[in-house]
N, C-alpha and C positions, 0 to 999 in steps of 0.2 A: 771567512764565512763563519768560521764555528770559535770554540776556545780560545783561549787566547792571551792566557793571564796567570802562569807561573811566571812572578815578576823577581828575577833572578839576575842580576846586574853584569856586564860583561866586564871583564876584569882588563879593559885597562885606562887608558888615558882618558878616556870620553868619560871613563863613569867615576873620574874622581869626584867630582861634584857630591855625588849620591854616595853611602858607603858602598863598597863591594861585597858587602854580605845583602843577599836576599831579603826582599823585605819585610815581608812574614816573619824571617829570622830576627830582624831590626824589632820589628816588630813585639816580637816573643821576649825578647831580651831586652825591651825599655819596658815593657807591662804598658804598652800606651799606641795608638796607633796617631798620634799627633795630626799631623796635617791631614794624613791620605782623606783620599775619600773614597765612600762605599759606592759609589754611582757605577763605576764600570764593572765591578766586581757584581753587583741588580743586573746591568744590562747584559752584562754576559751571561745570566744563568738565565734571562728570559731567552734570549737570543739564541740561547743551546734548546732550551724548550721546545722552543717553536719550531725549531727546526729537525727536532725530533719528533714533532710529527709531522713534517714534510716527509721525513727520509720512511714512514709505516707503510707496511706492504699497501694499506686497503686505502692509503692518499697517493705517494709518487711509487709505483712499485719501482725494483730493481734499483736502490736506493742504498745498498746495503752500507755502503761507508760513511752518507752522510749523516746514518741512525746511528754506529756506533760511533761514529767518533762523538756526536756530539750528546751520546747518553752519558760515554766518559764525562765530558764535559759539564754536564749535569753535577753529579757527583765530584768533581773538581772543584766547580765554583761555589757547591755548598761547603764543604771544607775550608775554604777562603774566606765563605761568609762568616761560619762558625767563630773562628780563629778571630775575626776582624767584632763580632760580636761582643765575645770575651773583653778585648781587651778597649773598647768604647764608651764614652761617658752616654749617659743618660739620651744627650740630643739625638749621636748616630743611633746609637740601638732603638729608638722609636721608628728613625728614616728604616732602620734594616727591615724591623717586624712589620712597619704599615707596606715597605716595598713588596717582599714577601706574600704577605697577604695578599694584594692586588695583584700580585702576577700569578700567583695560585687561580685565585676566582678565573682571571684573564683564560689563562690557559686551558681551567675545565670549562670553563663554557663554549669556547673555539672550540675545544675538540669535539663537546657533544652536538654543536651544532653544524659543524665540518661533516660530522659521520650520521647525524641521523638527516639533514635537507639535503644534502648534495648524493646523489646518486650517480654518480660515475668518476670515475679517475683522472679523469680530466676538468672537469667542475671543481674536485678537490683540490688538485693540484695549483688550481688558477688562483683560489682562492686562496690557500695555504701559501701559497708562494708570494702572493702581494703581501699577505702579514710579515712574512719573512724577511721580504725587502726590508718595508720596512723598520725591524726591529732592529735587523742587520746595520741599517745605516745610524740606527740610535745608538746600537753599542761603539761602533767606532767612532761615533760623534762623543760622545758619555766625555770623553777626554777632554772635550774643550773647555769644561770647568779648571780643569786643574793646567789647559795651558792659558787661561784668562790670566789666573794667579800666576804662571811663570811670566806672562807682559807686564803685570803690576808688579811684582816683586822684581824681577830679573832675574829670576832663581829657577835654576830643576834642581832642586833637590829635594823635590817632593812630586816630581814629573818621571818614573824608573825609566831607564834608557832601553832596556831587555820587553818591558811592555810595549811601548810604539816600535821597537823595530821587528818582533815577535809578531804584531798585527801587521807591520808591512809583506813579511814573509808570506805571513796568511793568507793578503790577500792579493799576492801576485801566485800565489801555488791554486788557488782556487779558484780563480781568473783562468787561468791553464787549461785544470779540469773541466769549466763550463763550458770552456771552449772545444775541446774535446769531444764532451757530451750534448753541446747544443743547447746548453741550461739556460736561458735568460734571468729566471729566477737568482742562480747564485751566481751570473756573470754581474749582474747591473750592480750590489752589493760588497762584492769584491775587489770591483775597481773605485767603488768610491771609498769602500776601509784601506786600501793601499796608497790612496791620493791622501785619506785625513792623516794615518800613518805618517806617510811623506810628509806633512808638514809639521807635526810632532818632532820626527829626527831632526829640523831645519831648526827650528825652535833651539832643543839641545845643542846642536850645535854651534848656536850664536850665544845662548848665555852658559854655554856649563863653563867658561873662562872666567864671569864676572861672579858666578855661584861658588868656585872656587877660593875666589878675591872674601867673596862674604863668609863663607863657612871658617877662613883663616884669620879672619878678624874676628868675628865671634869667640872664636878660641881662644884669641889675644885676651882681650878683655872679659872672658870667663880667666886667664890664666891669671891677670892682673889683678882682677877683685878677689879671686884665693889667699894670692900673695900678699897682698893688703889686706886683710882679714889677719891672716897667718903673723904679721906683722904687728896688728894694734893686738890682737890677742897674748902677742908674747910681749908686747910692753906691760900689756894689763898685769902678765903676771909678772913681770919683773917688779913692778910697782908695791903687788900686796906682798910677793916673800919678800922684799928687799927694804919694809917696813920696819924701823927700831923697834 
């Protein structure tokens, strides 16, 4: 239902594909955020938004965990965003700032209109809770972009394994708690991010073998064209010192 997106790679077999260093980390340490994309990192911080104000005493009262957890998450995914800002060329940073701006507007206007027409906590809640759906089901959808590009390429190496199964986890622990508390609002949204989830890990699963196969050829032939380089460069100079 809420966060969902310290994308931090599980360190073993499955994530060789991807490095085992964090992405962010990856990230911080090429000065470049290459493939990724900014879509689910937008979706999540609407997605925390909105559902902080679900979780406000004067819309769902008696709420209290699903306000903070996902005000943390607020403050998570702008950090994310930040980070992911810095280090993007011109295109993402327009996608970041116009996303931004639109979910800004989005959200002050729901809330001012949530709290000044709806007059009771149950009108709110109705209301707030279908946005939530579904924003809820955007953010875990947000990924099919980048599992398109795992079908066309055959690659997750730009698909993190710790993100889709981190959102699995999510949304079978808050699937739990709806059920518990009778929530429909965060039931119907958790078991569809736990089924897109699920097909994410299925995904990784079938190609992180053939992304492996590619990441070691790439290598090959980055180590080739060095070594060849390295090679005409040291003919070249043998050529001019070794001039009469």
């Amino acid at each position: 239902m809420v966060m969902t997106l310290p994308i931090s790679p599980v360190s073993d077999d499955l994530m060789e594909p991807t490095s085992k260093k964090p992405t962010f980390v990856q990230i911080w340490k090429k000065g470049s955020v290459e493939h990724y994309s900014p879509a689910p990192y937008l979706a999540t911080l609407l997605n925390c938004m909105v559902w902080t104000l679900y979780g406000l005493p004067m819309v769902h009262p008696h709420s209290t965990l699903v306000l903070t957890i996902d005000g943390a998450g607020i403050a998570i995914e702008l950090m994310y965003i930040i980070i992911f800002f810095v280090f993007s060329d011109r295109k993402n940073r327009m996608i970041i700032l116009l996303g931004l701006l639109v979910e800004l507007i989005f959200i002050s206007v729901a809330t001012s209109l949530v709290l000044t027409l709806s007059h009771s906590h149950k009108e709110r809640s109705l209301i707030v809770g279908i946005i939530c759906i579904l924003f809820n089901v955007m953010m875990y959808a947000s990924p099919l972009v980048v599992m398109k590009m795992v079908l066309t390429t055959r690659s997750v190496e730009y698909m993190p394994f710790f993100l889709s199964f981190t959102c699995f986890l999510s949304g079978l622990t808050w699937s739990a708690y709806a059920l518990i508390q009778f929530d429909p609002f965060i039931l119907v949204p958790s078991v569809v991010g736990a089924v897109f989830s699920m097909a994410q890990l299925i995904l990784y699963a079938t190609f992180y073998k053939s992304t492996k196969r590619q990441i070691a050829e790439t290598e090959g032939k980055t180590g080739q064209m060095n070594l060849l380089e390295l090679v005409v460069n040291g003919e070249e100079s043998k050529k001019v010192g070794g001039a009469p």
